[in-house]
C-alpha positions in Angstrom: -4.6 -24.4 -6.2 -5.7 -21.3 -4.6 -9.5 -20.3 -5.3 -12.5 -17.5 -4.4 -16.3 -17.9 -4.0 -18.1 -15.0 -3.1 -21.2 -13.1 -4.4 -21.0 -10.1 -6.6 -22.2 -6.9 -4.9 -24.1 -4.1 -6.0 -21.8 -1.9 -7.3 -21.9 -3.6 -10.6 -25.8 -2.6 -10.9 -24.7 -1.7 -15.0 -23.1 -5.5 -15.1 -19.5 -6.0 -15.9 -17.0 -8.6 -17.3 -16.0 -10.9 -14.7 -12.1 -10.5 -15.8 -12.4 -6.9 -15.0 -14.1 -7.9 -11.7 -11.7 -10.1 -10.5 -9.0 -7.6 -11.3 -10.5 -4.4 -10.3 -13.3 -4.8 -7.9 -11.6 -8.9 -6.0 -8.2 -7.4 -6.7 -7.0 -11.0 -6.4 -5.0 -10.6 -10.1 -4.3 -8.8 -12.7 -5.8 -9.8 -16.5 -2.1 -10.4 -17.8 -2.3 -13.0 -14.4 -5.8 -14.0 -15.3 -4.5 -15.8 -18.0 -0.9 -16.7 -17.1 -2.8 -18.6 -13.9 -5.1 -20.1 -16.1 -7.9 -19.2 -14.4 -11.6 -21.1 -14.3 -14.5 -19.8 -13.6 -18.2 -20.7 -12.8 -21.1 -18.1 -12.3 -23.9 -20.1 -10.7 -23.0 -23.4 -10.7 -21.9 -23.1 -14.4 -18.4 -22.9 -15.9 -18.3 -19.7 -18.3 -15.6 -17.6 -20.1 -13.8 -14.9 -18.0 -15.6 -12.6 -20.8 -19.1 -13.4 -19.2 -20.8 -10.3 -18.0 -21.9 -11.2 -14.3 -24.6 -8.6 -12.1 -25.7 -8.1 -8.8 -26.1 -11.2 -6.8 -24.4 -13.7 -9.0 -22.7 -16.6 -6.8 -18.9 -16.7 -8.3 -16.4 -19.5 -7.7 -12.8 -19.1 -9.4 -9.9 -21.6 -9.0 -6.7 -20.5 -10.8 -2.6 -22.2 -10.0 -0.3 -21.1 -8.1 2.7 -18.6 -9.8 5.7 -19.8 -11.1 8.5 -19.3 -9.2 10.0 -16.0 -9.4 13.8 -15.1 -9.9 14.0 -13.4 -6.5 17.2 -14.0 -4.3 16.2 -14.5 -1.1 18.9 -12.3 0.8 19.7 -12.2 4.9 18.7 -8.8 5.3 17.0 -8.0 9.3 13.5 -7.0 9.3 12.3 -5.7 12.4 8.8 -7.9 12.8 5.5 -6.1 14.8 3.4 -9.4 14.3 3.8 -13.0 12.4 1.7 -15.5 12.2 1.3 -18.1 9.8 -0.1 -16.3 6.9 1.0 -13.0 7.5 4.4 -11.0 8.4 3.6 -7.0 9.4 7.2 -4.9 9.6 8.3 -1.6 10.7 10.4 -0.4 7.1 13.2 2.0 7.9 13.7 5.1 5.9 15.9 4.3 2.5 14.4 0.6 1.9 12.6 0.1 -1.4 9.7 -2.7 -1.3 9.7 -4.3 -4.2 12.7 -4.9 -6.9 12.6 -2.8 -9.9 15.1 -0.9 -12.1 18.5 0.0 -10.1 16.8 -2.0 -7.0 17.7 -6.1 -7.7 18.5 -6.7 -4.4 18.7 -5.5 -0.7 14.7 -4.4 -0.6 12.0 -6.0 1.5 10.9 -8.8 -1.0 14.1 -10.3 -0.5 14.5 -10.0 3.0 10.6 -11.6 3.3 12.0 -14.3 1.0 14.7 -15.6 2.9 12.6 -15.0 6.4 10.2 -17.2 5.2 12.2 -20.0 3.9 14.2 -19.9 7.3 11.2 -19.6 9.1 9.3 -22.2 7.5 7.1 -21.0 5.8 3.9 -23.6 5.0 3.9 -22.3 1.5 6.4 -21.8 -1.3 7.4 -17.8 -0.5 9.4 -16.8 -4.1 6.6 -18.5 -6.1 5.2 -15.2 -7.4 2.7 -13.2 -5.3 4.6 -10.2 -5.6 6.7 -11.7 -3.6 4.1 -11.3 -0.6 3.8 -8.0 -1.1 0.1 -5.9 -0.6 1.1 -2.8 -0.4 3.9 -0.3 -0.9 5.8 2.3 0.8 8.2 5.2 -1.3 11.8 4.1 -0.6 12.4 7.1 1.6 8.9 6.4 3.4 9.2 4.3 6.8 6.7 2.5 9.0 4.5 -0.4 9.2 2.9 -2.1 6.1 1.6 -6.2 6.0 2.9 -8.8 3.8 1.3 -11.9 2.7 2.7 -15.4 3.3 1.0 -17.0 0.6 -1.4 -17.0 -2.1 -4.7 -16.8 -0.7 -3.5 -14.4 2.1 -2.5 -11.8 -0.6 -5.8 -11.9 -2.4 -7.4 -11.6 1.0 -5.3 -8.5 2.2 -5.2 -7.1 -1.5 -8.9 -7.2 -1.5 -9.5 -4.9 1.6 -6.5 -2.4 -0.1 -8.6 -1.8 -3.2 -12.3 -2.4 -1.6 -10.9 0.8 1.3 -11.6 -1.3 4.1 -8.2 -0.5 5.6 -7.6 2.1 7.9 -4.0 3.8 7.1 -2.6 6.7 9.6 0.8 8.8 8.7 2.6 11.0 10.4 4.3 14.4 8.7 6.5 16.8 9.6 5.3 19.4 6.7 6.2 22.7 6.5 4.2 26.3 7.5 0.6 25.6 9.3 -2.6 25.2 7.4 -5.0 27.6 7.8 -7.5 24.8 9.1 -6.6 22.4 11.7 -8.7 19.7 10.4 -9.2 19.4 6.5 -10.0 17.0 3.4 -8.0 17.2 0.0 -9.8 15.6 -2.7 -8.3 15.7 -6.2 -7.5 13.8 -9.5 -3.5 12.6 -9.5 -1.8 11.7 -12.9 2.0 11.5 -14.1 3.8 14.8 -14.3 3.6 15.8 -18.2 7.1 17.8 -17.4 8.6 15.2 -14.7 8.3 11.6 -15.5 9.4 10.7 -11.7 6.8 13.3 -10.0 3.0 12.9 -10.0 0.7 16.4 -9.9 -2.8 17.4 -9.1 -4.3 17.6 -12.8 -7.8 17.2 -14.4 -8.1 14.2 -15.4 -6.2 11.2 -13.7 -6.8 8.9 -10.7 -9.4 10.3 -7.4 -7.4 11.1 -4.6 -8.6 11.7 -1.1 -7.0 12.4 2.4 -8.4 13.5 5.5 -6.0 15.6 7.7 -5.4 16.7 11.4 -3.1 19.2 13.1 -1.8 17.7 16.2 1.4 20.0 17.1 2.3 23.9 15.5 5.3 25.7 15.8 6.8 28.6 14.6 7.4 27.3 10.9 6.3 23.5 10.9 3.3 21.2 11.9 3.0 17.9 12.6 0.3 16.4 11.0 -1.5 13.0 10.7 -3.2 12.0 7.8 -5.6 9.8 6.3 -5.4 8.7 2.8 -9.1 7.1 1.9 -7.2 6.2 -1.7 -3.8 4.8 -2.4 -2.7 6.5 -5.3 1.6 6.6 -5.7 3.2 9.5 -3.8 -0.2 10.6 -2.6 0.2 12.3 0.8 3.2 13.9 -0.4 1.2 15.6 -3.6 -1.8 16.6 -1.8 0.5 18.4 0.8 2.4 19.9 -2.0 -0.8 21.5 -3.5 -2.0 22.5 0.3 0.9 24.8 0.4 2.6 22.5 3.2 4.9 20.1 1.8 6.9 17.4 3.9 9.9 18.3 5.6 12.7 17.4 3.9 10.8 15.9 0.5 13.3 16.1 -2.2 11.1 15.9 -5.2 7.4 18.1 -3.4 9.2 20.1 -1.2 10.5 23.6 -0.7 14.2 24.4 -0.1 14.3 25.2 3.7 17.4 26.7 5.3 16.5 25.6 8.8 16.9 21.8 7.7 18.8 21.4 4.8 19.7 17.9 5.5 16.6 16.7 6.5 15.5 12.9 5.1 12.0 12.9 4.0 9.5 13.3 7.5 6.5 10.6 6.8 6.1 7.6 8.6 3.2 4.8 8.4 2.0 5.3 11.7 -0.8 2.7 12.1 -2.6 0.1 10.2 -5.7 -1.4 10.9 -6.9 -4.2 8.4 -8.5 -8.0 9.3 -6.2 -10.7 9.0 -6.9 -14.0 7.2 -8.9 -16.3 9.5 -10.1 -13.3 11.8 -13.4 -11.7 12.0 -12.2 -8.4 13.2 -9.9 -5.8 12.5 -6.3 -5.7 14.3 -4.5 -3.0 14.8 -0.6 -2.4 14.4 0.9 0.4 15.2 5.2 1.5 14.1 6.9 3.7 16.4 7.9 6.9 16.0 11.5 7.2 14.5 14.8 8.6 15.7 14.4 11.3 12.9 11.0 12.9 14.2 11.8 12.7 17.9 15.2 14.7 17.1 13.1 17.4 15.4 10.5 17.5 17.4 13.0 18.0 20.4 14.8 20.9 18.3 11.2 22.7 17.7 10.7 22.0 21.5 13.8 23.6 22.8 
């Protein structure tokens, strides 16, 4: 039975209910899990009702069971592995793989390639009983690079935690288009569901706060490569804010601009770098993705 005990911060100065605690300031499930689990709960030293409003300082201990288990075929699909140990498994995603199944995408994505690695590995705990599956975080399909998945329960919440708290450090790599007037920058803005295109997101607002932090490591004539800095994880993020800065990625098919010089260009963002603290570690680690084929192609054609 996987459990939490912690004390609540300061960030809750106004109070809040502990189910809306757990799921947006723990992260460690949702309130449709909250009570699928069957979560219990205790707010110093007494069992209360996940309605209890809970402040500063309160001592919190929750215990709640482990997920059913999924209908997820596991499926004997490579990954290529940066680091594994046994509570975590941290990947390099090619270009084209979707994460997590969904609509149109039952099979042949990285859930059930961590499934099957798992069980053939050996994996201590039971990998398709729920969790997402082990997944944290997410990558777009056509977005490649390194992202961490969880090997079990208490791993996820652990991982998840530092995700929604901003503790981790994420660096990506663009190849966008034009060069921005300043070489260093920060785009902050509020991201919601485009009102015209159900499938693209749009600086509006009202929605969800969005920040990145960029810097301008390479120029040419027409393009830049850039890295950037998300401080927010908000879906299709890096490729919105560059949209609105007047520099969208090379070869993004729903932000970007028609360019003649690269009309078959895939979509130029990578997950560079990750820097997050593992279960059982005091201290950050870093992993890093190299670059792809894709980039050191164009790069060598802006070179030439």
């Amino acid at each position: 039975m996987p459990s939490f005990s912690g004390i609540a911060g300061g960030d809750i100065s106004g109070g809040m209910r502990l189910d809306r605690f757990i799921a947006e300031r723990l992260a460690l499930l949702s309130r449709s899990q909250i009570k699928a689990r069957k979560l219990k709960a205790g707010v110093n030293g007494k069992e209360v009702k996940i309605s209890r409003i809970i402040k500063p300082g309160d001592n919190i201990e929750l215990f709640w069971n482990d997920a059913e288990p999924a209908d997820l075929i596991p499926q004997d699909i490579p990954l290529n592995i940066i680091y594994e140990d046994r509570r975590v498994v941290v990947i390099n995603k090619p270009q084209g793989m979707v994460v997590h199944p969904g609509a149109g995408n039952r099979s042949g994505t990285v859930a059930n390639a961590l499934v099957f690695h798992i069980q053939k590995s050996g994996g201590f705990s039971d990998p398709a009983g729920g969790l997402r599956h082990g997944i944290v975080h997410r990558l777009d399909k056509e977005t490649s690079g390194v992202m961490i998945t969880a090997r079990d329960d208490e791993a996820l919440a652990f991982l998840s935690g530092q995700f929604k708290s901003r503790k981790v450090k994420k660096t990506y790599i663009a190849v966008i288009s034009g060069i921005p007037r300043e070489d260093n920058g920060r785009i902050e803005t509020f991201i919601a569901r485009d009102t015209k295109d159900r499938k693209r997101f749009a600086v509006a607002p009202r929605g969800r706060h969005a920040l990145t932090y960029y810097r301008v490591i390479k120029k040419w004539r027409t393009h830049s490569l850039v890295l950037l800095r998300p401080k927010t994880g908000r879906t299709h993020q890096l490729r919105v804010h560059l949209r609105y800065l007047g520099h969208p990625v090379t070869g993004d098919p729903l932000y970007g601009f028609t360019e003649g010089a690269f009309p078959d260009a895939s979509l130029m963002l990578h997950s560079r770098r990750l820097e997050i603290t593992l279960p059982g570690f005091d201290t950050p680690k870093v992993f890093k993705a190299p670059l792809p084929e894709r980039f050191t192609e164009m790069i060598q054609r802006f070179e030439i």
